[in-house]
Structures are given as structure tokens and as C-alpha cells.
C-alpha positions, 0 to 999 in steps of 0.5 A: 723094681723098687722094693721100697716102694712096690712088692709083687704079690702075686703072678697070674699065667696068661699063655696057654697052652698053661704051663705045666709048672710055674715059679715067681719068687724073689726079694727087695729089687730083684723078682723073677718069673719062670714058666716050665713045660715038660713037652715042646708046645705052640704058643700064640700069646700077646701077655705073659700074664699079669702082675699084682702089686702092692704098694708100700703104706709109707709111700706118697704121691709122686713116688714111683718105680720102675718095671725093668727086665734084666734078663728074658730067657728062652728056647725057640720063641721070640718076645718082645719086652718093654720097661714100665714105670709104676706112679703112686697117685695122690691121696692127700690128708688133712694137715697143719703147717707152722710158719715160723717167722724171726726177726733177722736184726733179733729184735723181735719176739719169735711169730707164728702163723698155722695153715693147712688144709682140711676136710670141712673147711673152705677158702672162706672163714671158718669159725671152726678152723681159722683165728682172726689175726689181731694187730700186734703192738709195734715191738712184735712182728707183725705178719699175717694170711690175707683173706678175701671173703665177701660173706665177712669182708671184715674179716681180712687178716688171719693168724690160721687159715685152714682150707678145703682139700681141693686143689690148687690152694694160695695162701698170701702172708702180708708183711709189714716189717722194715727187717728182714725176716727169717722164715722156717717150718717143718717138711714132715707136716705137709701131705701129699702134693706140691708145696711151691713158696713164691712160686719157686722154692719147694717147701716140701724139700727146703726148710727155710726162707729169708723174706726181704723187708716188707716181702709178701709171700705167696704159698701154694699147693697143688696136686699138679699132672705128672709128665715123664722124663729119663737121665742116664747113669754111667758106670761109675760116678754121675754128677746129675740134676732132675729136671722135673719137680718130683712131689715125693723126692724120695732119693729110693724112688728117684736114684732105686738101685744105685750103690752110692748116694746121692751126695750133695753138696752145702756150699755155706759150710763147703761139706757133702752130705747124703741128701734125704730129699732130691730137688730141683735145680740142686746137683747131685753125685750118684755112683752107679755099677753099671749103665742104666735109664732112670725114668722120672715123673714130676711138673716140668721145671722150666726155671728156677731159683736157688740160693748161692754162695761165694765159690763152688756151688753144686747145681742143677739144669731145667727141662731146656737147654739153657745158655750160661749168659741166660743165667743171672745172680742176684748179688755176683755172676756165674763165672764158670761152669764144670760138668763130669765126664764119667768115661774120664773121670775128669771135668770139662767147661761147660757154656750150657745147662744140659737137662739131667746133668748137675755141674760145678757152678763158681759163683762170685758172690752170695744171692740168689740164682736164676735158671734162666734169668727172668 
């Protein structure tokens, strides 16, 4: 299991005849369950007996672990096991997001916009929360929240727009500038959930944005239904992707147990570095000691849209089977593509995307990659 998300606490026996000593005990990853009987006994028994758990208070939704038997001794009796997999359900928060946005060209002042969520406010105006937007002169930026309310159709624009916790929430920010605008914010702001800018980009795991002149840009959250899906582990090196958007994308919920990584890769400055937050559409190098099933949950991605540069680019897979010829760069091409052989060591050219595998991508210039191509 996953020690930093679950730690057992305590083991209930469910065989009878009840064992005449039983000992559970262990620490971090690895626990352990014996039963002892001091004369041989009949057994008819569809449970072993049950396990209470107790979930880290620094956990969020969508992290998870996995429930795996190592091992199961015995003497004379047959039992079947099954892994499992422990989810950790959403509970969000209130909370307050900065949207800061600077002018590319450095003209401009520095612009900020707030938005959150929170428990008395609604999609509408609220005095209590929101701040009417006043136009700026033509030397600042000017950005602002779109709002829509038919009980203050006056009021249109924000400069916060706070609203309620139910999912799922869109938040529109008008853009009016003829630069391009860079956008940043901090991650460690947001709650539990799934925080998606134009639809694409995860702003729980990136921390910036650069919105072409005039761009209008789209936020929402949601709390979205989980689905599950597994990638394998060989013994040695990996380089593989996530093909689901993992709300937590915690690197000990995702890759629990690995002796190294994951590492990813900065294609700007051509550095690895030991990421902190696991997303889709990125590859990563993990470094396993033995062949093991990673099961994951998280909202399917079906596509996806990365930033590139000239040269390699360490990059991801979809749920599908994708063709190369169906990916597409907004300034350049994907030349070629590598993936990694563990049984070799060594890299062979790949034509297609494989879910849960990452691969060397040559990208002939700097944009905006398409998985698969709109």
C-alpha cells in the first residue's frame, strides 16, 4: 500500500473457528496479517476478516493507493486473493485564487484578478464577495470576469468573482489587449477538484499561461467521476505517461513504491528534474526494482494540448491509440518519435501513441502540441 496516503489500524478476524492467536503489524508500505492455530481445524470462510484504515489529514481527492498481496502463505487450503485499490473522495474547501496577468511587450502595469469558491456565495453578485470591475485607463491592462446575472444585468464585469461549491463552476475573463498577455497563479491555492483552463491545460499542475492578444479565457472546476485504468512497470528504467487526469497528481499516490523518480524533463532549458506533480500528456522516467501493475484513477483524456520546443520533447499518450500523422504543432511538426524498451535498454521509432507509455518526441519548432489534432 501506499504509506503516505493509508495507514492500517486496526485487523478484525472473520474465520472461524477463531484463530487461537492473531498478529497484524508492520510500518510505511509494507503490513502484515498472520492467523495461528495450535491444532489443525475446518475452515469455510469467504473473508479473512477486515481492515481498518486511516487516511492521511494531508491527502485530497483523487489521491489513491493500491491494496496488493505480496505474498499469501498457508498450509493445506486454498485462497483466493484479489488486489484493490483505496480512492480518497472529495472534500473541497473554500478558496481564493490569483490571477495575475503581464503584459508581454512590459508596457503595462502588472493586473490582478481573484476567484474562488466559497460557501455562502452564489454564481450571481454577491456584495459580500464579488468587486464590480472598473474600467482602467488605456495605459493598464485591462482584463476582467464576465458576468451574466439577470437579477443585476448592470452589473457585467468583475474584478473578483467568488462562487458557490457546487460543481461544476466557468469562470469567463474578457480580454481586450492587443499584446500578449503572460498569465501565472499559485497551485497551492486551489482545493480538492479539477481545475481545467480552456479546457486543456491542468492549472493545479502548471503554473502559467501565455493568452494571445485578445484571447478569452475559459477556467472551470470540477469534481469529475473517476474511471480506472493500469500501466505497467518493468524491472529497471520506464519511460511512461498517465492516461487519466488525476485530480491529486501526487508523484507517491501515482508511482507508490518506485526506487527512483519520476523525472521529468524541461525541454526549454534541456534539464531533468524530479517532478512534484504528475500530469497528463508529459512523460516521465521511473526506475522500478521489480515488474509490477500501477492501477490509476482520474477523468480520461481523450486529448491534449502541451507547449513545445525546438528539439526533444519528453511527452505523453491519451486513453486511445493515437497515429503520429494525427498529432499536429502549432508552429513546427513532430518529426519523429522515440519510445523505451526496458528488456533493451535501447530506443526504437514509434508511429503511435501507446496509452501509458511517454516517448522522445523531435519537435521542429516552438508551439503548442496537439493529441490528436483537432
Amino acid at each position: 500500500m501506499n504509506g503516505s496516503i493509508i495507514t492500517p489500524l486496526e485487523f478484525v478476524n472473520a474465520v472461524s473457528p477463531a484463530p487461537d492467536s492473531v498478529y497484524f503489524g508492520g510500518d510505511g508500505n509494507h503490513w502484515s496479517v498472520q492467523l495461528f492455530w495450535t491444532s489443525r481445524v475446518f475452515i469455510e470462510s469467504d473473508s479473512l476478516g477486515t481492515l481498518t484504515l486511516a487516511v492521511n489529514c494531508a491527502a485530497s481527492g483523487g489521491d489513491f493507493s493500491p491494496l496488493h498481496f505480496d505474498s499469501v502463505g498457508t498450509d493445506l487450503m486454498d485462497i483466493i486473493t484479489d488486489d484493490g485499490l483505496v480512492a480518497i473522495n472529495y472534500s473541497p474547501a473554500q478558496w481564493l485564487q490569483i490571477l495575475r496577468f503581464d503584459d508581454v511587450a512590459g508596457v503595462k502595469p502588472q493586473k490582478t484578478l481573484g476567484f474562488g469558491n466559497a460557501f455562502g456565495a452564489t454564481d450571481n453578485y454577491d456584495a459580500a464577495y464579488d468587486i464590480i470591475y472598473v474600467t482602467p485607463p488605456p495605459s493598464e491592462i485591462n482584463v476582467w470576469f464576465v458576468l451574466d446575472d439577470p437579477e443585476h444585468p448592470a452589473i457585467r464585469a468583475l474584478s473578483r468573482d467568488v462562487r458557490d461549491t457546487i460543481p461544476v463552476n466557468t469562470w469567463v475573463v474578457a480580454n481586450t489587449e492587443d499584446n500578449p498577455l503572460y498569465v501565472h497563479w499559485n497551485p497551492d491555492l486551489f482545493s480538492d477538484g479539477l481545475y481545467l483552463l480552456n479546457g486543456h491545460q491542468d492549472m493545479r499542475a502548471d503554473t502559467d499561461y501565455v493568452a494571445e492578444p485578445g484571447e478569452t479565457l475559459v477556467i472551470t472546476w470540477s469534481l469529475p467521476e473517476w474511471e480506472s485504468a493500469e500501466i505497467t512497470l518493468y524491472r529497471g528504467w520506464n519511460l511512461v505517461s498517465i492516461p487519466v487526469e488525476n485530480p491529486s497528481g501526487s508523484p507517491e499516490s501515482i508511482f507508490p513504491g518506485i526506487f527512483f523518480g519520476p523525472l521529468g524533463y524541461d525541454a526549454e532549458t534541456r534539464s531533468f528534474y524530479l517532478a512534484d506533480h504528475i500530469e497528463s500528456g508529459r512523460g516521465y522516467w521511473v526506475f522500478s526494482l521489480s515488474e509490477t501493475q500501477l492501477p490509476l484513477i482520474g477523468l480520461p483524456v481523450h486529448h491534449y494540448e502541451k507547449r513545445v520546443y525546438p528539439g526533444w520533447n519528453l511527452m505523453g499518450a491519451t486513453i486511445d491509440t493515437v497515429s503520429l500523422d494525427e498529432t499536429a504543432v502549432s508552429e513546427g511538426s513532430v518529426i519523429s518519435a522515440f519510445e523505451y524498451s526496458p528488456s533493451t535498454a535501447g530506443y526504437y521509432p514509434s508511429s503511435i501513441l501507446v496509452p501509458g507509455k511517454g516517448y522522445w518526441m523531435w519537435i521542429s519548432g516552438s508551439g503548442i502540441l496537439m493529441v490528436p489534432a483537432e
